[in-house]
C-alpha positions in Angstrom: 52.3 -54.0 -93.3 49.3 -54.5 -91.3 50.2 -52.0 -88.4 51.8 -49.9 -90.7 48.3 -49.1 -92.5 46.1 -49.2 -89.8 48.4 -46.5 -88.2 48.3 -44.4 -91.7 44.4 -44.8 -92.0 42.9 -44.9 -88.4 40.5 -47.7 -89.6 41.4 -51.3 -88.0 37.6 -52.1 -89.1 37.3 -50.9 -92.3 41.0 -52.8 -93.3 40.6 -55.7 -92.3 37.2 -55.6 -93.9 39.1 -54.6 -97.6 41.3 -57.6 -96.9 38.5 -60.2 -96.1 37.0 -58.6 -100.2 40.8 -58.9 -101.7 41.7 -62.3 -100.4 45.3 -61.9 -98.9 46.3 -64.3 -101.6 45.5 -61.7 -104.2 47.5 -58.9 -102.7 50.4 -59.6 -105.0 48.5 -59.6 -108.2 46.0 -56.7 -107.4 48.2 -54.2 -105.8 46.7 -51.3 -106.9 43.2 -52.5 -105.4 44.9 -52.6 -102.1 46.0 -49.2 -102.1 42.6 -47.8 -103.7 41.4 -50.3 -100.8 43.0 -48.1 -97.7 43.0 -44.8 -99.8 38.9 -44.9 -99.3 39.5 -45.2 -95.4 41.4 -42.1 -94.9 39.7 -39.4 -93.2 39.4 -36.4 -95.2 39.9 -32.9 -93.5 36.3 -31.2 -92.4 34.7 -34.3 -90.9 35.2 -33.5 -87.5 32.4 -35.2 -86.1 33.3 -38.3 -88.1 36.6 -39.0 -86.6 36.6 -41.9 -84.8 39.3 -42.8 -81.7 42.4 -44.5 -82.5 44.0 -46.6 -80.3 47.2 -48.4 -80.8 48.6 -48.9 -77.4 49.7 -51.8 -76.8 47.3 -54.4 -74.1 50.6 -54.9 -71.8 51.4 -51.2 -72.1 47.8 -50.2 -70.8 47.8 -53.0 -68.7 51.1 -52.0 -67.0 49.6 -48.2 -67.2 46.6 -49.4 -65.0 49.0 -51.0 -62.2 50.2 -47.5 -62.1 47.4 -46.6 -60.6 47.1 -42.7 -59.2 49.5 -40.0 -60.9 50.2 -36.2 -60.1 48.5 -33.6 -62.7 50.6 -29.8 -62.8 49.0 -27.5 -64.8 51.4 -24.5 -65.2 51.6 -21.7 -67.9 53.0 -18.3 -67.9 50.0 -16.8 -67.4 49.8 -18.3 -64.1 51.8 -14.7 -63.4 48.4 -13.2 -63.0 46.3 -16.3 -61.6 44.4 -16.1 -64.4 42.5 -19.7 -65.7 44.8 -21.2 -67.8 44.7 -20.3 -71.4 41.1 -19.7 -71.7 41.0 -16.0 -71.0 42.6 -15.6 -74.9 39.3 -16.4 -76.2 36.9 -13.2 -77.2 39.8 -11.1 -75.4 40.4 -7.6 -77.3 43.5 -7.1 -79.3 44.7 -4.6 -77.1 44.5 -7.4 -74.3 45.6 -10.1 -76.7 49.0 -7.9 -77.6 49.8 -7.6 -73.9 49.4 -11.1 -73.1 51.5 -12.6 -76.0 54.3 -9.7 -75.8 54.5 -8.4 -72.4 53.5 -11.2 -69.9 56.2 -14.0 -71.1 58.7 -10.9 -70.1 57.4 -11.5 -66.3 57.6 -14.8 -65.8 60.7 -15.9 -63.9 60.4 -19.0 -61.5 63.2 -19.2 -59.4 62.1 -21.0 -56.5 61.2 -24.1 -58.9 62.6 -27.4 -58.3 61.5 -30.5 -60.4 62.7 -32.9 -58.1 60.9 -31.3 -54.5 57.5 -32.1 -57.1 58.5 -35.5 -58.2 59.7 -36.6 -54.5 56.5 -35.4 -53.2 54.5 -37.4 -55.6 56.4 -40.0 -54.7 56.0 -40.1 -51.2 51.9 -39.2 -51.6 52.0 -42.9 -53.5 51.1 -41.6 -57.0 53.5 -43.4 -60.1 53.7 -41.0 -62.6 53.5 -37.1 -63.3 51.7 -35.6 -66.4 53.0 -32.1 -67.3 51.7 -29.4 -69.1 54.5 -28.6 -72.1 51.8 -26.8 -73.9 48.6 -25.9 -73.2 45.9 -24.1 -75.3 47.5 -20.4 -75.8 50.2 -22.3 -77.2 52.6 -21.3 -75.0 55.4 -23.8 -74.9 57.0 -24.5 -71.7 59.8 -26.3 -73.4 62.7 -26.0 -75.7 60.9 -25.6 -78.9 62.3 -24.9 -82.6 59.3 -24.5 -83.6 58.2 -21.2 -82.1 59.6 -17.9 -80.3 56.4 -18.1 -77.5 58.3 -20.7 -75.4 59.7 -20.7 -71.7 63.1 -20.3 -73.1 62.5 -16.6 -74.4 61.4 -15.5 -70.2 63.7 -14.3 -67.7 63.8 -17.9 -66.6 65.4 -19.0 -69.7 65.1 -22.9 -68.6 64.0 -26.2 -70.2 61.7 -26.8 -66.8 59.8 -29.9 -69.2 63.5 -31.3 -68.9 64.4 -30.8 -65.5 60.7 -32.6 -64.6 61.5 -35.3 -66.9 64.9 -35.9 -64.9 63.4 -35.5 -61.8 60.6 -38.3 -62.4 63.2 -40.7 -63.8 65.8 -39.9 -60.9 62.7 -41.1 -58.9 61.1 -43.9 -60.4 58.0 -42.0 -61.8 56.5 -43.0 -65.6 57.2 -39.8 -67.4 53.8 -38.1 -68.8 53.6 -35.3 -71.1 50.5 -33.5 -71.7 50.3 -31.4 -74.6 47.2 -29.3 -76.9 47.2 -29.5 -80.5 44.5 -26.5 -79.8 47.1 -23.7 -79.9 45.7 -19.9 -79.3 48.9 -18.6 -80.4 49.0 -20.1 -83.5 45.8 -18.6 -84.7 46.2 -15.4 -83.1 49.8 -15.4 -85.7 47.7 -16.1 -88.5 44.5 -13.7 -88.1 42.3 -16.6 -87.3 39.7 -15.7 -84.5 41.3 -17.4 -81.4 38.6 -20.3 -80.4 38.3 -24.1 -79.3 35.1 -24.8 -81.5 35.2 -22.4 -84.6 36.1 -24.9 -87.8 39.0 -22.6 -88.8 40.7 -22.8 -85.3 40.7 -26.9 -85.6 43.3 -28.7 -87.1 41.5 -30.7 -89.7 40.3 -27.3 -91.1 44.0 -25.7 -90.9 46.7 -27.3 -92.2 49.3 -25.7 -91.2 48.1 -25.8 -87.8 48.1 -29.4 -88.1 51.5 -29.4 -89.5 52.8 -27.2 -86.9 51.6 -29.4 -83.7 52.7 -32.8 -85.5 56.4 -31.0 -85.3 56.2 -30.3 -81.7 54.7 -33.6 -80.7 58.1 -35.1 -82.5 60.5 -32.9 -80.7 58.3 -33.9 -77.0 59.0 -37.8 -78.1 62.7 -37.4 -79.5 64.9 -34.8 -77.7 64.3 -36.1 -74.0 64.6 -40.1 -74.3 61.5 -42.3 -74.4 58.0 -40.9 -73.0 56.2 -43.1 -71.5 52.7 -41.6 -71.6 50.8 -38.4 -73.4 47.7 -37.0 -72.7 46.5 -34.9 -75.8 43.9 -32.1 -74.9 42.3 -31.0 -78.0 38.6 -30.4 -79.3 39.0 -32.2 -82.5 39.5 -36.3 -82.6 41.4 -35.6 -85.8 43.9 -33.5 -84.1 44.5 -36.3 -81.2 44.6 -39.3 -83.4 46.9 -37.5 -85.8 49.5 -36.7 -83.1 48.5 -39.7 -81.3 50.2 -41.7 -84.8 53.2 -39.1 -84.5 53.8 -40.7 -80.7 53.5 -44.4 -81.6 55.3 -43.9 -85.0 58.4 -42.9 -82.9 57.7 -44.9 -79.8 55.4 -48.1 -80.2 55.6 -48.5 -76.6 54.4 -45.2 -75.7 50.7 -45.2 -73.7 48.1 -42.0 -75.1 45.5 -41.7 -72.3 43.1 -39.1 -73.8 42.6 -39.0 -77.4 43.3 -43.3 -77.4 41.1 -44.4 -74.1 38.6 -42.9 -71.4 39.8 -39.7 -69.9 36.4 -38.4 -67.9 37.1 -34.9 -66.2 36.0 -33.5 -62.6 33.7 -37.1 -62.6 34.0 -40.8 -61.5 31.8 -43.5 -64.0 28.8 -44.9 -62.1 30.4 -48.2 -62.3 33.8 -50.1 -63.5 34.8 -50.0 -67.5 35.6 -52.7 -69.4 39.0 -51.5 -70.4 41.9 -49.1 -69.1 40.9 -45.3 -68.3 41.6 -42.6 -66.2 40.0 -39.8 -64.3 41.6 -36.4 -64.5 40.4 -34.4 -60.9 41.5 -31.1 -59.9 42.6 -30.4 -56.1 40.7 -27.0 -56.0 38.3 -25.6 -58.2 40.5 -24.7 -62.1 43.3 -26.5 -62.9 46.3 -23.6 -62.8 46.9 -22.0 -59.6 44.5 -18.9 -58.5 45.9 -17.1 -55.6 42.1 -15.8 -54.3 38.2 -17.4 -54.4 40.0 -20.9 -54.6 37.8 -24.0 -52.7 40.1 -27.1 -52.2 39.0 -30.3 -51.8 39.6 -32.4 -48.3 42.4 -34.8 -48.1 39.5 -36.9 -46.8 37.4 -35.9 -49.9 40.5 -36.5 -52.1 41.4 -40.4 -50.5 37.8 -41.3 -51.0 37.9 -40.6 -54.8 41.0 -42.5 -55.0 39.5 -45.3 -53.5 36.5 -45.0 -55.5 38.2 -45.0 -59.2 40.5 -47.6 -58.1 37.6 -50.3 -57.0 36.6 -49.4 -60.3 39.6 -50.1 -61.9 40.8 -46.4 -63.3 43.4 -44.3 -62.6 43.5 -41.5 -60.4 45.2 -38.3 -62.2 45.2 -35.8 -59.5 46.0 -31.8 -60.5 48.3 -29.5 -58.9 48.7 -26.0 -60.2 52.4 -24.6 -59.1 52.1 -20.6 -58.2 54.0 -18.3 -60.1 57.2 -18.9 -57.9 57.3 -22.6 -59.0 55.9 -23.9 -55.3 52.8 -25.6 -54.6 50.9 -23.2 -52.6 50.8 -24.1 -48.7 47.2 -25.0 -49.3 48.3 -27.6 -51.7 51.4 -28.7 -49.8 48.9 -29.2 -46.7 46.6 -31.6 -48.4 48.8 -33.6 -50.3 50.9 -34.2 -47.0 47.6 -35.8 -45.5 47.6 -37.8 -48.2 51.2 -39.1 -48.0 50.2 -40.1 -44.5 47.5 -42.0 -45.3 49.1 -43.4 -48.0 52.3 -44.3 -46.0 49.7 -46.2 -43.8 47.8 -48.1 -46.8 49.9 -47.7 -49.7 49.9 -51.8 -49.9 46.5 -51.7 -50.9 46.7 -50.3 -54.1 50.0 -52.9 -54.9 49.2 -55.7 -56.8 45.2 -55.8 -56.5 42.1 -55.7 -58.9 38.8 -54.2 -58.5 36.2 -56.8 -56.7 32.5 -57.8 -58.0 30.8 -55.8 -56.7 32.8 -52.7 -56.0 31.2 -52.2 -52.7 28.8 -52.7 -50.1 27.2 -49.9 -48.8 30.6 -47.7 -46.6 32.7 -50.9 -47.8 35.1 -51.0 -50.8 36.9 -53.4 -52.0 40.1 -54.5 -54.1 41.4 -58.0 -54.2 45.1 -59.2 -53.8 46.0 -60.8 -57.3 45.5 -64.4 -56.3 42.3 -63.9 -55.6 42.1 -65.0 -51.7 43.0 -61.5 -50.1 40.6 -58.6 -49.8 41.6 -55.3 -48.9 38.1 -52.8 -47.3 38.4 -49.4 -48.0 36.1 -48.3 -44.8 34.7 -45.0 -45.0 32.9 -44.5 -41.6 32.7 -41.2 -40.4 32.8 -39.8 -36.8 35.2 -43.0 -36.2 36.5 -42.1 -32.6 39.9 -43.4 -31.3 39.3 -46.7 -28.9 35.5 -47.4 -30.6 35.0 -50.3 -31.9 32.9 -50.8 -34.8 30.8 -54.0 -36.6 30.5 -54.2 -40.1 28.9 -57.4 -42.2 30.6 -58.3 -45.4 27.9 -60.7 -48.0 30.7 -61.2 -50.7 33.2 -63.1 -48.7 33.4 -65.7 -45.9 36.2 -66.7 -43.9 38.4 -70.1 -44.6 40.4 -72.1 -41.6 43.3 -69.8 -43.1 41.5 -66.5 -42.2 44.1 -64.1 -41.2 42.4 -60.2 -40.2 44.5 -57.0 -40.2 44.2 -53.6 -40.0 47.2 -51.8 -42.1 49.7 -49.8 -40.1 48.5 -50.9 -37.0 49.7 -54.4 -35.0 46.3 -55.2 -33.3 48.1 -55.3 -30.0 48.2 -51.9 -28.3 45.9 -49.3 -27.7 48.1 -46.3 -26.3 47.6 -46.0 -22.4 45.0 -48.5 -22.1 47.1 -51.8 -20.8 43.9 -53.9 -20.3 42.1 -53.1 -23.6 42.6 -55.6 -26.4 42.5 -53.9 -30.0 42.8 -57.0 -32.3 40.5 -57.5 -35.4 37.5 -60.1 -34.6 35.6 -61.9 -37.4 33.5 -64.6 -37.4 30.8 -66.0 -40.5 27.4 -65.7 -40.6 24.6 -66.8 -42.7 25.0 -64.3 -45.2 28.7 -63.4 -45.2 31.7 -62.5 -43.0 30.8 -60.1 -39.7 34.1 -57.5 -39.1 34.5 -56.3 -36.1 37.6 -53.4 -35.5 38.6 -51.1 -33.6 40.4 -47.5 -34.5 43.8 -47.6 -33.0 46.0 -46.1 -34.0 47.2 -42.9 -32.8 48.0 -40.7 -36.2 47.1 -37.1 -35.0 48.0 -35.8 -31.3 44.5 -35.1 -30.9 43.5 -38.6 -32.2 41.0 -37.3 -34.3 42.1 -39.2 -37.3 38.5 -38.8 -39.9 40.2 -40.9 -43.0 39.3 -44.4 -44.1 40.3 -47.5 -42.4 41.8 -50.3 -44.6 41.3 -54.1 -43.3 43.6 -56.7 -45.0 41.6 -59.8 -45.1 43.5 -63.1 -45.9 42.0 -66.6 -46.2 38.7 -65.8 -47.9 36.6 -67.4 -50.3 33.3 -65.9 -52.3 30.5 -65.9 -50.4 
């Protein structure tokens, strides 16, 4: 009864201060006080900027949603036929250009290099768990199999479910299955002759009901017609929207884990220092989240690895966006950096298994996350202009070393450095008064040119808090 009304009102406070008043012994003689009880918490439609966030997930599910750890973003629309920013160019566009979009572009989308599993294999191999996808983003252009509405991928010269074939693909290989999807919807209120924008109150869903009505149907077809969804990420401007569809998602799946519109979702930035509870940080590769063909600027792999090291020490996720070209591909450029990645990650990916963030996050270049029983460290170290064969001596005050010490660096044996017979590579260590002293050497040879710029990670075991 309890979780049923909480899910109905949105208030956890607020009812379980009406039962404290009623005295759970009275519920069966005061009935109608109980319901007058919730009634009062039910938020009424136009208080927008009263709506508080819901969340109903449960602690293992967001617990097992933060050992997930670093996932793969696509943003993809039909509109992505023009490289055009995603949705947003509907907003004070002229009819003229608003009849072409809606009736003319769908007709020129046609994918047919696309391949759901090439994306979820190469997540995989980059070391990211699970892939969020775009089903509908804010023009309301559905990039599913929708009852709901004619403006869907089905009605393009592709003709094909591709929210489906990505959701196969992940489970084929081991990714959580994330759906992203808008209850802002562009198309909707271009349909009704409602001036198409994000912040207007007749283009929000607690101001429109049948807009709200009209998302709440797609969200259930999204959680029933492909088998259990294992996380959503819902983009809209109004709380009220997201915690209405957010109720939809755990009405049909308890299980399910809402990232934005439930917990902390920051976008394009990284908190200053760890949160108190599961969140995530939503980054794009280049500069807007679909794929624009010209005046793009990509972040570095090395750029990209540090962030992920960054918001993992401080216990988020890492939702990394990719924005497929018209074709279905990642772009070379894309392709190129996230193959770095995948070999840094093939190098380190034990790192990020099984650890927590440290206390303090980091010292100075040094970043740290703890095996979980506590006596292994991992050091992210991010040392530039590291050359191959240099040695390099860092001090570390938050640990010192026990008679089990055992020093690593991952991927490489400590025994060889390539063509030099007589030069000894091994980790040293050794206490001092205020810590544990590092001392390491780069190498391994990654590139031919040995000019290998990306963090070193040192697997320290046998430690104790300094």
């Amino acid at each position: 009864m309890y979780n049923f009304i909480v899910l109905l009102t949105g208030q956890k406070s607020v009812f379980r201060g009406a039962l404290k008043l009623l005295n759970m012994k009275s519920i069966r003689i005061y009935p109608l006080l109980l319901i007058l009880a919730v009634m009062m918490t039910i938020p009424l439609h136009g208080q927008t900027e009263k709506a508080e966030m819901l969340n109903l997930n449960k602690p293992e599910r967001e617990q097992w949603f933060a050992s997930l750890g670093y996932g793969m973003f696509v943003h993809w629309s039909f509109d992505v036929r023009l490289g055009m920013v995603i949705s947003h160019s509907m907003v004070g566009a002229s009819d003229d250009y608003l009849d072409r979009y809606v009736n003319e572009l769908p007709k020129l989308f046609n994918p047919e290099k696309f391949n759901a599993n090439k994306w979820a294999q190469e997540a995989k191999m980059a070391g990211m768990k699970y892939l969020v996808f775009t089903t509908k983003h804010h023009n309301g252009f559905c990039m599913y199999d929708t009852k709901t509405t004619d403006f869907n991928i089905m009605n393009t010269p592709y003709g094909k479910d591709v929210t489906k074939q990505i959701i196969d693909a992940c489970r084929k290989e081991g990714l959580a299955v994330g759906l992203y999807y808008s209850p802002d919807d562009f198309y909707f209120l271009y349909k009704q002759g409602v001036l198409i924008s994000r912040t207007r109150p007749e283009a929000l869903a607690d101001h429109n009901k049948e807009l709200n009505e009209y998302t709440k149907k797609q969200m259930r077809e999204l959680m029933t017609q492909y088998g259990e969804i294992d996380i959503v990420f819902l983009d809209g401007m109004s709380q009220f929207a997201k915690t209405e569809l957010a109720k939809v998602c755990w009405e049909i799946n308890p299980d399910v884990v809402v990232t934005r519109g439930a917990i902390p979702t920051p976008e394009q930035k990284t908190p200053d220092s760890a949160l108190p509870s599961p969140w995530e940080a939503c980054y794009t590769l280049g500069s807007q989240w679909q794929f624009r063909p010209t005046n793009e600027n990509y972040k570095t792999a090395k750029t990209t690895i540090e962030k992920l090291i960054e918001i993992r020490t401080k216990g988020g996720n890492f939702l990394l966006n990719f924005g497929p070209d018209a074709d279905g591909n990642l772009p070379a450029e894309q392709e190129a950096i996230l193959n770095e990645i995948s070999l840094w990650m093939f190098i380190n990916q034990e790192a990020f298994e099984n650890t927590l963030p440290h206390h303090p996050v980091h010292e100075d270049n040094l970043w740290f996350l703890m095996g979980d029983q506590g006596n292994t460290a991992y050091v992210f170290i991010l040392e530039n202009n590291w050359k191959y064969g240099e040695r390099k001596t860092f001090e570390i005050k938050s640990f010192k070393a026990t008679d089990q010490i055992s020093i690593s660096v991952l991927g490489h044996n400590g025994k060889v450095l390539e063509y030099k017979a007589d030069v000894d590579p091994s980790p040293r260590y050794k206490n001092t008064d205020n810590g544990l002293e590092i001392n390491i050497m780069r190498a391994q040879r990654i590139y031919n040119d040995r000019r290998w710029n990306n963090p070193i990670v040192v697997k320290i075991e046998g430690i104790e808090s300094n």
